[in-house]
C-alpha positions in Angstrom: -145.4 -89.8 -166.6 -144.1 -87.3 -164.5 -144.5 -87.1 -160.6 -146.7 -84.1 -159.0 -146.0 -83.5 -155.5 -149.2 -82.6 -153.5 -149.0 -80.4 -150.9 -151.4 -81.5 -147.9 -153.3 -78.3 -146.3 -152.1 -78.1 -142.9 -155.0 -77.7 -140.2 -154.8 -75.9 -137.2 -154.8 -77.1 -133.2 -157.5 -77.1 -131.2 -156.3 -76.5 -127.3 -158.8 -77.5 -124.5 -157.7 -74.6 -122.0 -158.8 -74.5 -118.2 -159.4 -71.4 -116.3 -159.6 -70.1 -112.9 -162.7 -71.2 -111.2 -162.4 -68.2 -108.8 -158.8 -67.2 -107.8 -157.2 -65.9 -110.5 -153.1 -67.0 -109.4 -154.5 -70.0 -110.5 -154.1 -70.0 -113.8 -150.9 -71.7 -115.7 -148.2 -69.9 -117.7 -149.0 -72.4 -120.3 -152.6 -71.3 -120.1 -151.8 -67.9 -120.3 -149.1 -69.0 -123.5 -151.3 -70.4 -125.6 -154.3 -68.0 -125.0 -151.8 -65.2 -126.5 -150.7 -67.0 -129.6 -153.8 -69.2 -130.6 -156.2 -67.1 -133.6 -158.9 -67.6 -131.6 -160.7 -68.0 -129.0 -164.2 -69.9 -128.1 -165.6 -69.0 -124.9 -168.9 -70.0 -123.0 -169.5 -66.6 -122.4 -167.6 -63.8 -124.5 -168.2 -60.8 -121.3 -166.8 -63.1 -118.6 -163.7 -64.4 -120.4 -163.1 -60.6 -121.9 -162.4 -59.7 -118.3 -159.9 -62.3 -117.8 -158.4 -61.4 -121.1 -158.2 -57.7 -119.6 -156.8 -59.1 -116.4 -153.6 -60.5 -118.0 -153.4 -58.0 -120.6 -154.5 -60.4 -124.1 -156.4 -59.0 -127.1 -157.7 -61.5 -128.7 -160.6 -62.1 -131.0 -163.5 -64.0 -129.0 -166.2 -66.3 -130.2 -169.6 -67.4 -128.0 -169.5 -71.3 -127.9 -172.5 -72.5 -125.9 -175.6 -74.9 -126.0 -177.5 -72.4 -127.5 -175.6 -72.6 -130.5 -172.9 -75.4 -130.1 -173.5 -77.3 -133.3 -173.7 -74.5 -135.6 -170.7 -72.5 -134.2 -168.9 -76.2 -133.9 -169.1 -76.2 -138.0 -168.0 -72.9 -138.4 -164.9 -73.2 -135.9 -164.1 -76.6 -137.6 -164.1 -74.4 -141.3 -161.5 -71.9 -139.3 -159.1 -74.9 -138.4 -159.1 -76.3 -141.6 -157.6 -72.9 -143.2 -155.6 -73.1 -140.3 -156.3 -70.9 -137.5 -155.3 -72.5 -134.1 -158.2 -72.4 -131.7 -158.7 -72.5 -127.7 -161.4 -73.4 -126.2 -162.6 -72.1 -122.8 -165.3 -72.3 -120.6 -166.4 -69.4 -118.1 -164.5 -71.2 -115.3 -162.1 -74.4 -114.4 -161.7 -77.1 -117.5 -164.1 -76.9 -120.2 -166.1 -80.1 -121.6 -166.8 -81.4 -117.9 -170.3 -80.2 -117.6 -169.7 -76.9 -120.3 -170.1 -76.8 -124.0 -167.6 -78.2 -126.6 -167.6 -81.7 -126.6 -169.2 -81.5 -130.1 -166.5 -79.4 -131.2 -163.8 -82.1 -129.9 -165.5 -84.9 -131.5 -165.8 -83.0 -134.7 -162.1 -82.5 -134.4 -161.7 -86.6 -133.7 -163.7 -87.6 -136.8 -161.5 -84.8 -138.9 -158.0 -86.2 -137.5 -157.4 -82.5 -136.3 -155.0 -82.5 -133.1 -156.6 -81.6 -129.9 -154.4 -80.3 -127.2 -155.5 -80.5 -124.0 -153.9 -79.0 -121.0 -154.1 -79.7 -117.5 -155.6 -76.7 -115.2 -158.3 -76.1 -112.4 -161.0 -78.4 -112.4 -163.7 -77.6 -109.5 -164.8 -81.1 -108.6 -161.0 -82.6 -108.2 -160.6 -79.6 -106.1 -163.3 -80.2 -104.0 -162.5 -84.0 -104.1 -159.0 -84.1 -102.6 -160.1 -81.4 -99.8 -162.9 -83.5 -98.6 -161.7 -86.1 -97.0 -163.7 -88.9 -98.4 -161.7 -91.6 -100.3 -160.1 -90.2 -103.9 -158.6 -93.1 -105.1 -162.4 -94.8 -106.5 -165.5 -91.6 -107.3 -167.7 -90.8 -109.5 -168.8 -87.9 -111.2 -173.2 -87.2 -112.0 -173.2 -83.9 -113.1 -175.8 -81.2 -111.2 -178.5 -83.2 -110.0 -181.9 -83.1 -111.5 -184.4 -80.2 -110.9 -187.3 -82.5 -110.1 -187.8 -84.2 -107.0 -188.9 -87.7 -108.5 -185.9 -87.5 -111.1 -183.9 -86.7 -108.3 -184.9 -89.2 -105.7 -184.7 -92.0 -108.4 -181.3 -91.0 -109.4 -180.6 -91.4 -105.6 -182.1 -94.6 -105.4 -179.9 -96.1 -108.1 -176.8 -95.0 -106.8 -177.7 -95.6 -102.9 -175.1 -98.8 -103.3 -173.0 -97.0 -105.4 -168.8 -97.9 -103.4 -167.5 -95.1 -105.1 -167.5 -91.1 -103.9 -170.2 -89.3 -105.6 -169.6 -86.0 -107.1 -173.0 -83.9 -108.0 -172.9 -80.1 -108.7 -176.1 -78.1 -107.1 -177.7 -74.8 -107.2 -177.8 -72.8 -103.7 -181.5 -72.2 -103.9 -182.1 -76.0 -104.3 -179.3 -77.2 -101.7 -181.3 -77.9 -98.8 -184.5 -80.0 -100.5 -181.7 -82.4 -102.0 -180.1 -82.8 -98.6 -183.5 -84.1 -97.4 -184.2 -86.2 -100.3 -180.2 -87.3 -100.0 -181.6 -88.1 -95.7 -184.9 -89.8 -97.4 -183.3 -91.9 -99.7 -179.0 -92.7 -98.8 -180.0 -92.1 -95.0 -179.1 -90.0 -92.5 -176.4 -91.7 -91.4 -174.5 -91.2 -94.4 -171.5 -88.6 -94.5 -171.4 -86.2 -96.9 -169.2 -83.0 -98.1 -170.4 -80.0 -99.1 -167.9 -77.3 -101.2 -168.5 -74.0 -101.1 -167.0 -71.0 -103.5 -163.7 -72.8 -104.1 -160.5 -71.0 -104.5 -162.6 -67.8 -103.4 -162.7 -65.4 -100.5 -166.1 -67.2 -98.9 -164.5 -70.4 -99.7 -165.6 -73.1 -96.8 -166.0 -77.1 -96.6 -168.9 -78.6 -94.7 -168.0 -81.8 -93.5 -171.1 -84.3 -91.4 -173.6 -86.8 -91.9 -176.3 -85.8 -93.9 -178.9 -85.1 -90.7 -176.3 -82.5 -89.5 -175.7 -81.2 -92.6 -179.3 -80.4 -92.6 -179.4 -78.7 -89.8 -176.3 -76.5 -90.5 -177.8 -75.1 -93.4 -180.6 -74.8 -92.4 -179.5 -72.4 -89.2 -177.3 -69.8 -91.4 -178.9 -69.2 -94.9 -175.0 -67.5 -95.8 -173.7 -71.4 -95.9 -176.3 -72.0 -98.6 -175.1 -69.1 -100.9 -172.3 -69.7 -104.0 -171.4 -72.3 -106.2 -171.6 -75.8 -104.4 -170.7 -79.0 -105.0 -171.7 -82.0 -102.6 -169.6 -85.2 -102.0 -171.4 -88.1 -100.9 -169.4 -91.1 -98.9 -169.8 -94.3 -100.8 -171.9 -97.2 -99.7 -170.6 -99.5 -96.6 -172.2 -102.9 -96.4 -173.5 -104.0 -93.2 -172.9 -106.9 -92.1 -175.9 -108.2 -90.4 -173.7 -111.3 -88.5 -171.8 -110.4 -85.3 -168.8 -112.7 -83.9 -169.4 -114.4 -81.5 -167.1 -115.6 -78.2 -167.3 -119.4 -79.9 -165.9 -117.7 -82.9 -163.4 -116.2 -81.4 -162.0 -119.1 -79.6 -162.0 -121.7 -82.3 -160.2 -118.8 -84.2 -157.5 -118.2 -81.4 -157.2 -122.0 -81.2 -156.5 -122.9 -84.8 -154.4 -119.5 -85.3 -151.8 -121.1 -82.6 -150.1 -123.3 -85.3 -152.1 -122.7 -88.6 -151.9 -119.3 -90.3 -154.2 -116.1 -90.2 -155.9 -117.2 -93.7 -156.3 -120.8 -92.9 -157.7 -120.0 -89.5 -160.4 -117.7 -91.2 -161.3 -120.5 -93.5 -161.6 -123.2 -91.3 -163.6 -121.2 -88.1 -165.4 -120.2 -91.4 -166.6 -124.0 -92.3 -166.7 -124.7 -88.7 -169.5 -122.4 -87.9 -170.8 -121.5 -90.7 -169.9 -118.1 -90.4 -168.6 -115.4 -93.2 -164.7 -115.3 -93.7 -164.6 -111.4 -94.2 -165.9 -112.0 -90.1 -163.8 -113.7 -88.5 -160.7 -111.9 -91.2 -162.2 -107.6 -89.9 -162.1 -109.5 -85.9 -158.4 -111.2 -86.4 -157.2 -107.4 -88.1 -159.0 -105.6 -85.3 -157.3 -107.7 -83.1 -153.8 -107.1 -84.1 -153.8 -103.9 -84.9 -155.2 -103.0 -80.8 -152.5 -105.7 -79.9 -149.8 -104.1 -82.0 -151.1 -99.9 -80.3 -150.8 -101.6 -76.9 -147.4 -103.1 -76.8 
């Protein structure tokens, strides 16, 4: 019996490529690589990446991928790669799949064991993220949020003890009624971060509680204008008990020969009052002790 060797059709890539989401330096030679040797290109919108094409000089051929026609043009890009033809994928601006189309492209490529490449680039809401001053390390991301007030205001509601930043997109022309709604149901204590046209020439960060923030955009219409992105502090528990001087002097007492934590524990069980109380007071403590040495 004789031996046939099969030869095994070799599929093309599929590269997940990030563009610019306003300043166009920002692009990466990588980027810039693979958009001039892939076969083809699928963009959101085949005008507005022709222009960045033209910018850096790149004829390529273009296809529309977007959620008008995502799954049919998904089976027709999937037929391309299995002939071969390498693909990118692109979205009109910063990394595609986050809130664009082709996530039913990628997980078309998954179930077909075709290689997906993706590449690291601009990406609006870690931009506006790390420049906002809220913590980075814990967030989460929602997407725009919702068009109608009572979809909106219950989306609020479930998040309202959410730890984590929140990340939401929003429209300019529906900025300040989620602002109130944000007052209505986070309160208006809470701080929030509003991003403006990143990476652009208008480009500005709003940084207040939510009642101020309010008020700022409602004073100068131009702050409401551009692409906008709103970072909301995470929840902070209040603790409703306050330390007391009886507290603090069993604490001080016991602290003299017994560790911090055993101190905590035991003025704890001796009055009946929270550890994480007594633990915020003794930290507080040192930390002014240790400032006015």
């Amino acid at each position: 019996m004789n031996n046939k060797t099969i030869k095994q059709k070799k599929t093309g890539l599929v590269y997940i490529v990030p563009t610019p989401i306003g300043n166009l330096s920002d692009i990466t030679h990588r980027a810039l690589s693979i958009l001039n040797e892939v076969d083809l290109i699928a963009a959101e919108n085949i005008i507005h990446t022709s222009q960045l094409l033209k910018h850096f000089n790149i004829k390529k051929y273009l296809t529309s991928l977007n959620q008008h026609n995502e799954l049919k043009k998904t089976i027709y890009l999937i037929n391309k790669i299995e002939t071969g033809k390498n693909i990118a994928l692109v979205s009109n601006a910063g990394t595609p799949i986050i809130n664009d189309p082709g996530f039913n492209l990628i997980k078309a490529c998954q179930n077909k064991h075709i290689r997906i490449i993706p590449l690291p680039g601009a990406c609006s809401i870690i931009t506006a993220l790390i420049g906002s001053g809220l913590p980075a390390n814990k967030f989460c991301y929602e997407g725009f949020l919702p068009t109608k007030k009572n979809d909106r205001c219950n989306l609020l509601k479930l998040i309202k003890k959410e730890h984590r930043t929140i990340i939401f997109f929003e429209t300019s022309h529906r900025i300040i009624l989620s602002i109130k709604d944000i007052i209505n149901e986070l309160g208006s204590d809470r701080n929030i971060v509003i991003t403006r046209e990143l990476t652009k020439y208008w480009e500005s960060i709003y940084r207040t509680n939510a009642s101020n923030m309010l008020q700022l955009l409602q004073s100068n219409p131009d702050y409401c204008k551009g692409e906008m992105i709103i970072l909301i502090e995470g929840y902070k528990e209040v603790l409703l008990e306050t330390i007391q001087k009886k507290h603090i002097n069993t604490f001080l007492l016991l602290n003299q020969t017994l560790s911090l934590k055993q101190s905590t524990i035991l003025t704890s069980k001796i009055h009946g009052i929270k550890k994480k109380i007594i633990y915020q007071y003794a930290i507080n403590q040192l930390k002014y002790d240790k400032k006015n040495k």
